[in-house]
DSSP file (Angstrom, degrees, kcal/mol; ACC not computed):
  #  RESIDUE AA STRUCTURE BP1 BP2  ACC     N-H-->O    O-->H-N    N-H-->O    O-->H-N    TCO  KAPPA ALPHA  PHI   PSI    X-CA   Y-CA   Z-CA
    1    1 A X              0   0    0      0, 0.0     2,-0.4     0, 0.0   155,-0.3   0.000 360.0 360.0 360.0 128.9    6.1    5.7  -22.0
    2    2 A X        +     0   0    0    153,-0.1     2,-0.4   152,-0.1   156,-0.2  -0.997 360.0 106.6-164.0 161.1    4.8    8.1  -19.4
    3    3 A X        -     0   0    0    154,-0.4   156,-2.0    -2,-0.4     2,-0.2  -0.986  59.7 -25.7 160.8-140.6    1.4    9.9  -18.5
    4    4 A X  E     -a  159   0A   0     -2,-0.4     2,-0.3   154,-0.2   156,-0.2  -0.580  36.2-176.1 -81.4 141.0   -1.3    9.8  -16.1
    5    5 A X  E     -a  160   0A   0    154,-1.2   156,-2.0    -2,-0.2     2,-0.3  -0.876  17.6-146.8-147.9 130.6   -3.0    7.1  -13.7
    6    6 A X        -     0   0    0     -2,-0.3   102,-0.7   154,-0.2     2,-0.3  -0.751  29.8-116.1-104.4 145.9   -5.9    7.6  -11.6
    7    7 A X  E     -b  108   0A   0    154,-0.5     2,-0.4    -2,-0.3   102,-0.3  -0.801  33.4-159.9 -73.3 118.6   -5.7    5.5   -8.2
    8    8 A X  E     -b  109   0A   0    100,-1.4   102,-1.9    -2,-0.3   154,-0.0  -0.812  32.2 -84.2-130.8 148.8   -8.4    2.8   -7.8
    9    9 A X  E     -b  110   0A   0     -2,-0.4     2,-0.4   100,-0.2   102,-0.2  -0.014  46.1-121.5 -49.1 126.2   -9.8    1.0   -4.7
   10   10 A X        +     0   0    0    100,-1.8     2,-0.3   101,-0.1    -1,-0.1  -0.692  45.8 169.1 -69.4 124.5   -7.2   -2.4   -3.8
   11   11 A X     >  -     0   0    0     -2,-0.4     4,-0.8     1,-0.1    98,-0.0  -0.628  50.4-111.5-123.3-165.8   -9.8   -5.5   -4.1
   12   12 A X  T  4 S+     0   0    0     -2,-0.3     4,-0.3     3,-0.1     7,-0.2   0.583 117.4  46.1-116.6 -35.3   -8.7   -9.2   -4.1
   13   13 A X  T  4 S+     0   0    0      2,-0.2     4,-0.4     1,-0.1    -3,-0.0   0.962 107.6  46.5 -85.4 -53.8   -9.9   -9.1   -7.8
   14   14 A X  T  4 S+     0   0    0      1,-0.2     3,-0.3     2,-0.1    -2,-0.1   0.876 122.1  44.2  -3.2 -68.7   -8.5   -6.1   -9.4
   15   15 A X  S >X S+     0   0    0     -4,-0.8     3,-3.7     1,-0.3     4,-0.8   0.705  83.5  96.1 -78.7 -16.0   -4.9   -7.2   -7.6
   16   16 A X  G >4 S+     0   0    0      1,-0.3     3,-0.7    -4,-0.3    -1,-0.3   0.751  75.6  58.2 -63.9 -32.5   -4.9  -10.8   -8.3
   17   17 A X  G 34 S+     0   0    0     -4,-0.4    -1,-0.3    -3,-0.3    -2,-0.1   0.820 117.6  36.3 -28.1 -43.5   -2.7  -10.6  -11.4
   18   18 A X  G <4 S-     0   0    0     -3,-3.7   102,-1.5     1,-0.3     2,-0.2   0.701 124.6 -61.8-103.4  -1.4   -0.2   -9.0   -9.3
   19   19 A X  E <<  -H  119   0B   0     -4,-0.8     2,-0.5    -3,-0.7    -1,-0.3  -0.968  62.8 -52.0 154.4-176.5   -0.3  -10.6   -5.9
   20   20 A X  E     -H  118   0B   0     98,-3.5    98,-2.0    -2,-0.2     2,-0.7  -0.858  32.9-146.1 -85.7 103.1   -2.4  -11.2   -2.8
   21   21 A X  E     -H  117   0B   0     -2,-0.5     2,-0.4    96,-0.2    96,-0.3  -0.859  19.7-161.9 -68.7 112.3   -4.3   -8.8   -0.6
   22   22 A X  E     +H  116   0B   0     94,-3.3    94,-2.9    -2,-0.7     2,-0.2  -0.879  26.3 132.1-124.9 138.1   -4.3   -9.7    2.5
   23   23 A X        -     0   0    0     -2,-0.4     2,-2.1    92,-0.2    92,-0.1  -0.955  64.7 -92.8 178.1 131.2   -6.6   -8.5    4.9
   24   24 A X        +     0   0    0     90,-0.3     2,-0.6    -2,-0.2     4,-0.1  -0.419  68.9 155.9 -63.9  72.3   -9.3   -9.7    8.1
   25   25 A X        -     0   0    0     -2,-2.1    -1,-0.0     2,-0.1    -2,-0.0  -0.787  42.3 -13.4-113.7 121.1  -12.4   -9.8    5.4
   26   26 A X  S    S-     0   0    0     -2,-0.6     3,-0.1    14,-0.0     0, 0.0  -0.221 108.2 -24.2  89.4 149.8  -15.6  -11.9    5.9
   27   27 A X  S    S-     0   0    0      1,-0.1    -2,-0.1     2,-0.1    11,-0.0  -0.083  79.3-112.7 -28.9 115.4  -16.4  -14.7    8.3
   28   28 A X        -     0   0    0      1,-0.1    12,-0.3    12,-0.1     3,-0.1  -0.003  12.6-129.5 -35.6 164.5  -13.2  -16.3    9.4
   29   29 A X  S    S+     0   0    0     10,-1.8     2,-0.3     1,-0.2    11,-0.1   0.427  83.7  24.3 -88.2  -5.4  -12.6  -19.4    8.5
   30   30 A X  E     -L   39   0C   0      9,-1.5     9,-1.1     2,-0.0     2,-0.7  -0.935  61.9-138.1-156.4 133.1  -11.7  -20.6   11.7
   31   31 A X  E     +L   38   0C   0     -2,-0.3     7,-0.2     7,-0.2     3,-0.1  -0.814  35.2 167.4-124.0 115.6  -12.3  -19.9   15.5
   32   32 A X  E >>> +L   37   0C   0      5,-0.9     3,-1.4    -2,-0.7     5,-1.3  -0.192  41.3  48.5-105.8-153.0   -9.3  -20.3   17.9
   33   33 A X  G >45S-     0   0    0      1,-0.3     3,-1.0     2,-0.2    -1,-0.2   0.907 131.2 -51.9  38.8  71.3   -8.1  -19.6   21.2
   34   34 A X  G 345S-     0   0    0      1,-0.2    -1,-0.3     2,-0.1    -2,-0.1   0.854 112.2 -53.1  26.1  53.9  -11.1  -21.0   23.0
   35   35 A X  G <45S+     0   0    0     -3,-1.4    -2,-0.2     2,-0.2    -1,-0.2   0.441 114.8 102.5  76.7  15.9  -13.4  -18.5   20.6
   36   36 A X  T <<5S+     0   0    0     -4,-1.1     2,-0.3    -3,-1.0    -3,-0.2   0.784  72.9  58.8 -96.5 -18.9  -12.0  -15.3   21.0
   37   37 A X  E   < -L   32   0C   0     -5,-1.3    -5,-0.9    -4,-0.1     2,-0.4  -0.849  59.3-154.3-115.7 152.0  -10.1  -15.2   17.8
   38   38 A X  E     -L   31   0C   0     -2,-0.3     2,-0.5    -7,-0.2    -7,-0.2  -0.825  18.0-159.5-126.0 131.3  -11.1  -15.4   14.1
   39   39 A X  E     -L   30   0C   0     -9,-1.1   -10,-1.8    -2,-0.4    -9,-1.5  -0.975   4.6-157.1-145.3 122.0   -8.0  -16.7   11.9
   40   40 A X        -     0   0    0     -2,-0.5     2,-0.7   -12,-0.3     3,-0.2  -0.838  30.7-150.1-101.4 131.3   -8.4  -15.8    8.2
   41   41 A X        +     0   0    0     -2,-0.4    -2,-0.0     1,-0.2     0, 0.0  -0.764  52.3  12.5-123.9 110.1   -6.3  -18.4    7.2
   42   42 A X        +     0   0    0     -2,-0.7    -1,-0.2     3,-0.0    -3,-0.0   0.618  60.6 164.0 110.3 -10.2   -3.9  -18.6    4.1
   43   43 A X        +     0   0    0     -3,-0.2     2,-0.2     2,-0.1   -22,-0.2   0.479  54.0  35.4   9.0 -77.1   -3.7  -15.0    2.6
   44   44 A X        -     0   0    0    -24,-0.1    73,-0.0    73,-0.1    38,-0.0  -0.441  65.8-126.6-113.7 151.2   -0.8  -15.1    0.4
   45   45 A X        -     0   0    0     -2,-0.2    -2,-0.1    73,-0.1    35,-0.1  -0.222  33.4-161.9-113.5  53.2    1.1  -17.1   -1.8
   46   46 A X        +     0   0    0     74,-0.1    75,-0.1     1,-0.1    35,-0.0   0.346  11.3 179.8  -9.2 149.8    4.5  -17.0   -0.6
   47   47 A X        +     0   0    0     33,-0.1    33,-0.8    73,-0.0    95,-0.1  -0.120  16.0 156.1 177.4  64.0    7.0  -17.9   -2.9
   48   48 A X        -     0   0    0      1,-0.4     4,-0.4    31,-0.2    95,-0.2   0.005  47.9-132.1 -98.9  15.0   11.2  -17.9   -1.9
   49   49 A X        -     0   0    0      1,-0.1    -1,-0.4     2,-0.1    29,-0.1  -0.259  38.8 -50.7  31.8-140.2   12.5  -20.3   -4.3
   50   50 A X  S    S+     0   0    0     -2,-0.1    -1,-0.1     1,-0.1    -2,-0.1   0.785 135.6  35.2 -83.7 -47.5   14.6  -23.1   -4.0
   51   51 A X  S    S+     0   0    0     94,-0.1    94,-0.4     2,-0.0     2,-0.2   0.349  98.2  97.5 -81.0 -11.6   17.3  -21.3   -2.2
   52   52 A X        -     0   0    0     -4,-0.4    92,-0.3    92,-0.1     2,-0.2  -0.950  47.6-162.8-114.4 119.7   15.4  -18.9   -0.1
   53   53 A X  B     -M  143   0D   0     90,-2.6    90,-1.1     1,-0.2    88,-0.1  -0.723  34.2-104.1-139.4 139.7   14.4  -18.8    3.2
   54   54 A X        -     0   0    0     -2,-0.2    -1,-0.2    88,-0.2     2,-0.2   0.126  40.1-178.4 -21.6 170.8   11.4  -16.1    4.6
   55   55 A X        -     0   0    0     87,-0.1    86,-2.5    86,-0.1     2,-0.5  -0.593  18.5-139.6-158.8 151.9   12.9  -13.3    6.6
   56   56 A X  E     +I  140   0B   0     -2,-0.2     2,-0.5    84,-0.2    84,-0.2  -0.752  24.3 177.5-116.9 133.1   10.8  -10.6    8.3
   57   57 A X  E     -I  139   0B   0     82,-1.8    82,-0.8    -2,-0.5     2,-0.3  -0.944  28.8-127.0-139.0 147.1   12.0   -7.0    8.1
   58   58 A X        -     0   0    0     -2,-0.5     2,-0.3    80,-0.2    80,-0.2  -0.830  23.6-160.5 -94.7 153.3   10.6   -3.6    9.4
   59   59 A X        -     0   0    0     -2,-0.3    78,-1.7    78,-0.1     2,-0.6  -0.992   2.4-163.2-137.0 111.6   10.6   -1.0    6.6
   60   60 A X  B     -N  136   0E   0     -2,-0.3    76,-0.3    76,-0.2     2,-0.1  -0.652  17.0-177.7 -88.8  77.7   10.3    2.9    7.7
   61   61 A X        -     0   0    0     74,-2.4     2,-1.5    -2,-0.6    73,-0.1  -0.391  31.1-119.7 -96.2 144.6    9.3    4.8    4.8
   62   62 A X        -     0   0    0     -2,-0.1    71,-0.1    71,-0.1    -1,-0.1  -0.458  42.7-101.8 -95.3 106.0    8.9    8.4    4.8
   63   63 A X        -     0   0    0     -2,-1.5     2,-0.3    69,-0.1    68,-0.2   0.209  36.7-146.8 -19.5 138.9    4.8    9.5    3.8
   64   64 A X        -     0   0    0     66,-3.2     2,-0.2    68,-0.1     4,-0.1  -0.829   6.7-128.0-113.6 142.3    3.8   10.9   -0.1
   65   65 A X        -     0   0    0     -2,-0.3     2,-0.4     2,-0.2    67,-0.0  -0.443  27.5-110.3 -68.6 146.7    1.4   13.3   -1.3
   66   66 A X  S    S+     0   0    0     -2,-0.2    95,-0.2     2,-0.1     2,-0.1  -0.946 103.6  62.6-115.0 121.6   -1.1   12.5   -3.9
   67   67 A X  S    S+     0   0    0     93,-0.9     2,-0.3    -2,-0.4    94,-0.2   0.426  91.7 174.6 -49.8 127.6   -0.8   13.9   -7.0
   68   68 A X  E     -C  160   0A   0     92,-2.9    92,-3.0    -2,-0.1     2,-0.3  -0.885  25.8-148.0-125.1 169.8    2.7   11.8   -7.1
   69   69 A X  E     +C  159   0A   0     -2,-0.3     2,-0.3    90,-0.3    90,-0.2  -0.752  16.9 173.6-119.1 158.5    5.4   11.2   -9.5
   70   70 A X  E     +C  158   0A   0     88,-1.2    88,-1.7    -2,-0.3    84,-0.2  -0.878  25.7 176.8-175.0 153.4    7.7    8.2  -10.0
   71   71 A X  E     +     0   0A   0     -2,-0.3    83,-1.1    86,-0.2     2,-0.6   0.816  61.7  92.2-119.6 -25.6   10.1    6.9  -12.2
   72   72 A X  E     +C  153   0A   0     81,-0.2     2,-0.6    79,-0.1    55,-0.4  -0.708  37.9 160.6 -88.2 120.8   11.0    3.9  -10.5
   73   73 A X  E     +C  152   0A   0     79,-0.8    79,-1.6    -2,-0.6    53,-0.2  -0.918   7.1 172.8-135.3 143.5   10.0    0.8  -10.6
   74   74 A X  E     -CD 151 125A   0     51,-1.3    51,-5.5    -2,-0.6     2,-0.2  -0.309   9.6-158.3-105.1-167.7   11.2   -2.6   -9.5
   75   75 A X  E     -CD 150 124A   0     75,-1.6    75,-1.9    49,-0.2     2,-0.7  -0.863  23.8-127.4 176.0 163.3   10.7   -6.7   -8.9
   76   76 A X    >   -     0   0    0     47,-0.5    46,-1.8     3,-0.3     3,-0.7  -0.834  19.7-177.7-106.4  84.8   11.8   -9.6   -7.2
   77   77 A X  T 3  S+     0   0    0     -2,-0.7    -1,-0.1     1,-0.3    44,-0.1   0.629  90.0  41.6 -92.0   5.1   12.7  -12.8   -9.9
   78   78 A X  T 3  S+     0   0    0     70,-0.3     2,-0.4     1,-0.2    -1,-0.3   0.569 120.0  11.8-118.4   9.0   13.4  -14.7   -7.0
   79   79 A X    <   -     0   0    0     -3,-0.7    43,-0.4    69,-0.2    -3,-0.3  -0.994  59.3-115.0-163.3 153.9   11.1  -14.2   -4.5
   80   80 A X        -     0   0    0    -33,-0.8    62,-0.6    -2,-0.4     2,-0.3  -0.386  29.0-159.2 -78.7 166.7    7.4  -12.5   -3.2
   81   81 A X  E     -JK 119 141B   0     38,-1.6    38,-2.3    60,-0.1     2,-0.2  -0.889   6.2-160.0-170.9 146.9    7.3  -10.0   -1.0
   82   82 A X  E     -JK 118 140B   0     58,-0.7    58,-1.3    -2,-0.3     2,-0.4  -0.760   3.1-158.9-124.4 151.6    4.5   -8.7    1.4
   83   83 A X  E     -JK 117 139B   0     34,-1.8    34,-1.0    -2,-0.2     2,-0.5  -0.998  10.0-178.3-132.2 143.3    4.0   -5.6    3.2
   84   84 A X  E     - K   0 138B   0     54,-4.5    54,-1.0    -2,-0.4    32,-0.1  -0.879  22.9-129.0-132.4 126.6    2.0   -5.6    5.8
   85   85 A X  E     - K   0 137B   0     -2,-0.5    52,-0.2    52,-0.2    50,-0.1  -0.109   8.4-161.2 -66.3 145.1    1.3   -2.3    7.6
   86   86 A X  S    S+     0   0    0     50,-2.8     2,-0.3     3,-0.1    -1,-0.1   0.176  82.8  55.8-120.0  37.8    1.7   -2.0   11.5
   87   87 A X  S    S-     0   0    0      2,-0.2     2,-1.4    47,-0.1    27,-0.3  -0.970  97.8-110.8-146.1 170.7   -0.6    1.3   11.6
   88   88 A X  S    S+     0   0    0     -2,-0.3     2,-0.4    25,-0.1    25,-0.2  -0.642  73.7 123.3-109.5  92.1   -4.1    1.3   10.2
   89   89 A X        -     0   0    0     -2,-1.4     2,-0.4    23,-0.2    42,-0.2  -0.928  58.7-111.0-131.1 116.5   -3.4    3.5    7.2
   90   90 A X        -     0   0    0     -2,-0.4    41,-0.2    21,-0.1     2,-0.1  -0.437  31.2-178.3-101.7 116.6   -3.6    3.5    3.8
   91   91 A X        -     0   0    0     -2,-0.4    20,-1.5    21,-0.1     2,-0.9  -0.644  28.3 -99.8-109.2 165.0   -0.9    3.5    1.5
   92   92 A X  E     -EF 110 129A   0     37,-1.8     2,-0.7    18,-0.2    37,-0.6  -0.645  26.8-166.8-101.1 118.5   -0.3    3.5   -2.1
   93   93 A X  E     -E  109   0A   0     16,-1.6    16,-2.1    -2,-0.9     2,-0.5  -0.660   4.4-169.1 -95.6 142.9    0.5    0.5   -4.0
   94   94 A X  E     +E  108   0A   0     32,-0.7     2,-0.4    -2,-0.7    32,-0.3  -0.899  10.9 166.6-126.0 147.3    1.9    0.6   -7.6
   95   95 A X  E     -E  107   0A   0     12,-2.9    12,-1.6    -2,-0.5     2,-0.4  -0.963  16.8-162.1-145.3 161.3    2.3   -2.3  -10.2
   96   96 A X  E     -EG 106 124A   0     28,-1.2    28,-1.3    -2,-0.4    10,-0.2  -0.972  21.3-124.0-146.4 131.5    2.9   -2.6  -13.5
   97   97 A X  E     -     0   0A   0      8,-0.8     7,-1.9    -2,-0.4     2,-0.5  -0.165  43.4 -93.0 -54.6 156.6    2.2   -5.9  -15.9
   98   98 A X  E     -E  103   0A   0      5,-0.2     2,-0.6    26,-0.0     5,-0.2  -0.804  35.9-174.0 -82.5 127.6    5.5   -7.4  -18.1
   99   99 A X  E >  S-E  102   0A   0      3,-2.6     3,-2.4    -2,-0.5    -1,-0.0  -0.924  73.3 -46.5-115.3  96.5    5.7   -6.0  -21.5
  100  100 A X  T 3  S-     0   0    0     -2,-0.6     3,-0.1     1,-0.3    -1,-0.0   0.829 119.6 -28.7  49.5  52.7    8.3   -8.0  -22.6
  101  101 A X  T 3  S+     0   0    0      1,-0.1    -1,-0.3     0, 0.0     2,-0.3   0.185 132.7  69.0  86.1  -7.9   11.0   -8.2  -20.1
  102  102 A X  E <  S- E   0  99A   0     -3,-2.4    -3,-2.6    22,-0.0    -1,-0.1  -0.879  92.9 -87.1-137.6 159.0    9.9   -4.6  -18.9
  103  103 A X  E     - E   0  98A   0     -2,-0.3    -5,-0.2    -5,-0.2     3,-0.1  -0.278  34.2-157.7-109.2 136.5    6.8   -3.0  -17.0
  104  104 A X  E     -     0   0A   0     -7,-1.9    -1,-0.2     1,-0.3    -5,-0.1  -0.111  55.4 -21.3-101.5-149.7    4.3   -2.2  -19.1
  105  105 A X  E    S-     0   0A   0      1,-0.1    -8,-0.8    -2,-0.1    -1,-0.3  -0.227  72.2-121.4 -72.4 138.8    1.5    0.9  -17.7
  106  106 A X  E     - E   0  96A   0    -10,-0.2     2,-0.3    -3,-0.1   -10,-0.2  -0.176  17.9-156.7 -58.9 152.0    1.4    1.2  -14.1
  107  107 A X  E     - E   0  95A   0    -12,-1.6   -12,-2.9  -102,-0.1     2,-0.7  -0.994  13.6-147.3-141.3 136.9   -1.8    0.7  -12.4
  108  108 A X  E     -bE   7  94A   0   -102,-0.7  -100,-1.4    -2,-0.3     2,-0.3  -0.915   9.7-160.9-115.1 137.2   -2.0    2.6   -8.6
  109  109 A X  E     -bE   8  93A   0    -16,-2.1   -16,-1.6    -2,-0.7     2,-0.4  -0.837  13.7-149.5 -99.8 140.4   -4.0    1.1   -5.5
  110  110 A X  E     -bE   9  92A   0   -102,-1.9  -100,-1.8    -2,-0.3   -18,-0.2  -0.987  19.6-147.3-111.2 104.8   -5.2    2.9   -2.7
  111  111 A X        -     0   0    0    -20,-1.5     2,-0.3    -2,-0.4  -101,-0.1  -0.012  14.9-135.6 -41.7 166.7   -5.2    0.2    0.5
  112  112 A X    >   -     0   0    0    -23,-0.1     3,-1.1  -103,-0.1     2,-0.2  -0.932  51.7 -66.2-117.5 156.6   -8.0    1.0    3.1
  113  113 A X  T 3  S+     0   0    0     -2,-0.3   -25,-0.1   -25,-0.2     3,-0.1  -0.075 120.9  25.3 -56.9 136.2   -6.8    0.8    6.2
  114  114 A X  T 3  S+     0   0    0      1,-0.5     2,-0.5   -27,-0.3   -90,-0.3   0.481  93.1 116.2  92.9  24.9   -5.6   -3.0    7.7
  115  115 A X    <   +     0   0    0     -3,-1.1    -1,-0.5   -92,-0.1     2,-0.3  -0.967  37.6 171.1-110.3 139.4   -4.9   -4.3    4.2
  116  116 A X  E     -H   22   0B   0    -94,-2.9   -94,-3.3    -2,-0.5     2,-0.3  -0.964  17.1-116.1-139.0 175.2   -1.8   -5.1    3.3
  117  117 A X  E     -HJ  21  83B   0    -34,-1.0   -34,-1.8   -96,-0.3     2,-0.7  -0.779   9.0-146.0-123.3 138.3   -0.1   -7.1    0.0
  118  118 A X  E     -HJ  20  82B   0    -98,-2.0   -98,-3.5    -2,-0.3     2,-0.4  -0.869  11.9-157.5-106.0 109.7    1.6   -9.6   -1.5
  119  119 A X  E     -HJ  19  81B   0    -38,-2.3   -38,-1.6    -2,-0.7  -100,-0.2  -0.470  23.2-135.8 -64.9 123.7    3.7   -8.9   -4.3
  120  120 A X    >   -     0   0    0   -102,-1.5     3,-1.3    -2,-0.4   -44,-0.3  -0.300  44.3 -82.0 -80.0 167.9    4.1  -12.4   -6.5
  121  121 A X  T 3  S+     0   0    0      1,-0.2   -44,-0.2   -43,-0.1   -41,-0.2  -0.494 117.1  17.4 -75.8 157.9    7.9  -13.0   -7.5
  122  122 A X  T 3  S+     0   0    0    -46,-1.8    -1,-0.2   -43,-0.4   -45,-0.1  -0.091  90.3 135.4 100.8  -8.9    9.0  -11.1  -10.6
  123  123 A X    <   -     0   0    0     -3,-1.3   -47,-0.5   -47,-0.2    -1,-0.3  -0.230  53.8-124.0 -82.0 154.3    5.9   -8.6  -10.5
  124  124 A X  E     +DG  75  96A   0    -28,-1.3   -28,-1.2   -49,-0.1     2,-0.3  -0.432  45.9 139.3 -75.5 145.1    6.8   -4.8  -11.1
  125  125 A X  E     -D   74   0A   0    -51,-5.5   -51,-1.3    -2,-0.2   -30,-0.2  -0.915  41.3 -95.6 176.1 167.8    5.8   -2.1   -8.5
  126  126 A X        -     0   0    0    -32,-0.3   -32,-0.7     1,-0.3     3,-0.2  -0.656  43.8 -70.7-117.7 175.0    7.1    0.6   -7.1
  127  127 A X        -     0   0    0    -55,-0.4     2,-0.7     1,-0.2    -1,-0.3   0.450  67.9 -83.0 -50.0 161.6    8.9    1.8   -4.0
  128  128 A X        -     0   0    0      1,-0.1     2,-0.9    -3,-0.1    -1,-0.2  -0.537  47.6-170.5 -84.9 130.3    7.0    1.8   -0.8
  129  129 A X  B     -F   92   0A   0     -2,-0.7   -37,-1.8   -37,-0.6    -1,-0.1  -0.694   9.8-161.6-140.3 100.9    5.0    4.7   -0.4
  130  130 A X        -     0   0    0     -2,-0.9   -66,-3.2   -39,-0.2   -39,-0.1  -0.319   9.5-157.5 -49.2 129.2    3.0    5.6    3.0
  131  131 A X  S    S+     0   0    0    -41,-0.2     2,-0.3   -68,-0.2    -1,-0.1   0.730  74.7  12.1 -96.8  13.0    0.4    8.0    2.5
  132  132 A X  S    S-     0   0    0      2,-0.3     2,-0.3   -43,-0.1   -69,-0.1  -0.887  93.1 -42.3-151.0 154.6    0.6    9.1    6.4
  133  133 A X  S    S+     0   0    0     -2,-0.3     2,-0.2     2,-0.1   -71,-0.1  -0.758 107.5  35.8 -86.1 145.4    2.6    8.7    9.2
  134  134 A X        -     0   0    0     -2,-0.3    -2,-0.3   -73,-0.1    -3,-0.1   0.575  66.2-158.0 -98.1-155.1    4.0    7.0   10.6
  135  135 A X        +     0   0    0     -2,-0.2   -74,-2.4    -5,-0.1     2,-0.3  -0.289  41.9 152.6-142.0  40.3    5.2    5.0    7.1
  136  136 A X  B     +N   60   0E   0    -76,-0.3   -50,-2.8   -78,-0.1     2,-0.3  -0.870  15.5 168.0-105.6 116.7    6.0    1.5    9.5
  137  137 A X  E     - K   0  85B   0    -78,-1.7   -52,-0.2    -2,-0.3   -53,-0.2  -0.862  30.9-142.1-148.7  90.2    5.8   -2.0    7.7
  138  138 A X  E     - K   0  84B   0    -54,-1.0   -54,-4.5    -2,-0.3     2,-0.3  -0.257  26.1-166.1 -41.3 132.7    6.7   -5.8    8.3
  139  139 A X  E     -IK  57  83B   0    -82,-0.8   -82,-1.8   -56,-0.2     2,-0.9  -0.985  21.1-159.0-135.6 138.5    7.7   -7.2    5.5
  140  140 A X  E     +IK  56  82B   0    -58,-1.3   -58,-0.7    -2,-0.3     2,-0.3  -0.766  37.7 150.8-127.6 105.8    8.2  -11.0    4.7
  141  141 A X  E     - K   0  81B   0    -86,-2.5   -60,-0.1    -2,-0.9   -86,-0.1  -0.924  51.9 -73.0-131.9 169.6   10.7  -11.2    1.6
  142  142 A X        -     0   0    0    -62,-0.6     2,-0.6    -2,-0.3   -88,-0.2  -0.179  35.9-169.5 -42.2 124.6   13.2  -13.6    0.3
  143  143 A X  B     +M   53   0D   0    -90,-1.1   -90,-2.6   -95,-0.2     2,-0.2  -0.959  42.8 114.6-132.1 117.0   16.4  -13.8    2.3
  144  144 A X        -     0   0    0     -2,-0.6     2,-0.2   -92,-0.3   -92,-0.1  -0.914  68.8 -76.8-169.7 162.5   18.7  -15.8    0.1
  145  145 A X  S    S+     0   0    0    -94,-0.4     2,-0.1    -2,-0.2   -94,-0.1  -0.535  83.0  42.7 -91.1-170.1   21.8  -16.0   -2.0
  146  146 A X  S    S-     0   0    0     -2,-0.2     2,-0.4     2,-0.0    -2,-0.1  -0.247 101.1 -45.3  98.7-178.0   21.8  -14.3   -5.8
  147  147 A X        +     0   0    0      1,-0.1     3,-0.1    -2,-0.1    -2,-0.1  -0.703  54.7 166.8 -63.9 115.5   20.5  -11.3   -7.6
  148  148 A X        +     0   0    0     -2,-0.4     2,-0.4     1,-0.1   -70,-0.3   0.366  55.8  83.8-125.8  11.3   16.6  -10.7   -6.1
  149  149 A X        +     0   0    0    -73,-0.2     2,-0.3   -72,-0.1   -73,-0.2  -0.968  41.8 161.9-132.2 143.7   16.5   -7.2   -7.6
  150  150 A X  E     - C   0  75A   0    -75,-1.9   -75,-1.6    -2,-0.4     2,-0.3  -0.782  15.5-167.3-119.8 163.5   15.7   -5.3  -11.0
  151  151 A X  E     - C   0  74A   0     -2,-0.3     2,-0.3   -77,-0.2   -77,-0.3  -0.882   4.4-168.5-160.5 127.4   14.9   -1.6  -11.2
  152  152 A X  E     - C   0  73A   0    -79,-1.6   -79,-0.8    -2,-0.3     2,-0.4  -0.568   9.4-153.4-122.1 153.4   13.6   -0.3  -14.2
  153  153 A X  E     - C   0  72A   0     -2,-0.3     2,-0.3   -81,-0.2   -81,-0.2  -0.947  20.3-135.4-152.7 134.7   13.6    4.0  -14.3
  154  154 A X  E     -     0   0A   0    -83,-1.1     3,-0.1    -2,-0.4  -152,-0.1  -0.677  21.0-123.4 -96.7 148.1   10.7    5.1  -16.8
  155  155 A X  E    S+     0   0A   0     -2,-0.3     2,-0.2     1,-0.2  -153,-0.1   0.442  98.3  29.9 -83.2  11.1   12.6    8.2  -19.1
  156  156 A X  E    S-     0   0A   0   -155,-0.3  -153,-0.3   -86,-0.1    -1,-0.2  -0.714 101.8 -96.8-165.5 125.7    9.7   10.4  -17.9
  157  157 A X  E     -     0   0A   0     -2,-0.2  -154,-0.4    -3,-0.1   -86,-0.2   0.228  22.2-148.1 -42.8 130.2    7.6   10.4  -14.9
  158  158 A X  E     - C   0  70A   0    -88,-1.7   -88,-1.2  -156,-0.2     2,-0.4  -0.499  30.7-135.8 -86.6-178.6    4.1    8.7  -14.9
  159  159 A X  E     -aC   4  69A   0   -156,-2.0  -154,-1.2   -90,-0.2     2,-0.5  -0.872   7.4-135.7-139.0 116.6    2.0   10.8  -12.4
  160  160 A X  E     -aC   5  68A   0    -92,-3.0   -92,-2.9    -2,-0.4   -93,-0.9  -0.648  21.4-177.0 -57.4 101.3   -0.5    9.5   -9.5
  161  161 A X              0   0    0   -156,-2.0  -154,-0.5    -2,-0.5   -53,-0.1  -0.883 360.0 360.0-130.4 109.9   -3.7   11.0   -9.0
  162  162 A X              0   0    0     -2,-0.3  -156,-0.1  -156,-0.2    -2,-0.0   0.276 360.0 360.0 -47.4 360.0   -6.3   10.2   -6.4
């Protein structure tokens, strides 16, 4: 299975099969710090198992081109995992449904800048891919004992196009 995939705008609906968007959108829900601040409250659905405890990691990934290729893709069967961007840039996210123990067709999201995502545990997607510099990302994944990765390689490249 290989081909084509045109990139489409990240919404909250779109993603929600695969995970969380998270992102300062709409009237807070709450006003702290004696009314200077807006707390969007609740984002994600976090999700480390029994065994597993957050842990926050910086990810420095080196910027991609559009049309892209990729062969890889992975997921997490014990844990979510967010990236959350620390420059206001827009990156590409890729996910793919389960077809039966293995990722069925990719679907690619284009962030706008300040969004970032939360992958639910087990969902496919692929490596993390800045489309600018610099390619710098907290990330809140499972930190735990066991196997928390699969990696799937497609026998011919799907191809990314804006």
């Amino acid at each position: 299975m290989s081909g084509e995939i045109r990139t489409e705008p990240l919404t909250r609906e779109a993603f929600a099969p695969f995970g969380d968007v998270i992102e300062a959108a709409g009237t807070p829900d709450k006003i702290i710090n004696e009314g200077l601040c807006g707390r969007h409250h609740d984002l994600a659905r976090f999700d480390f198992g029994s065994d597993g405890r957050a842990g926050i990691s910086v990810f420095d990934a080196k910027p991609r081109a559009l049309p892209y290729e990729f062969t890889l893709v992975e997921r997490h069967p014990e844990g979510s995992q967010a990236f959350l961007p620390l420059s206001l840039a827009s990156f590409l996210v890729i996910v793919a449904p389960d077809a039966e123990g293995g990722p069925g067709t990719p679907r690619a999201f284009v962030t706008t800048p300040g969004q970032g995502v939360n992958l639910l545990r087990n969902t496919w997607h692929g490596v993390l891919t800045p489309l600018s510099a610099p390619g710098l990302f907290a990330v809140v994944d499972r930190i735990g004992p066991g196997a928390n990765l699969e990696e799937h390689r497609f026998k011919t490249p799907w191809r990314v196009t804006g």
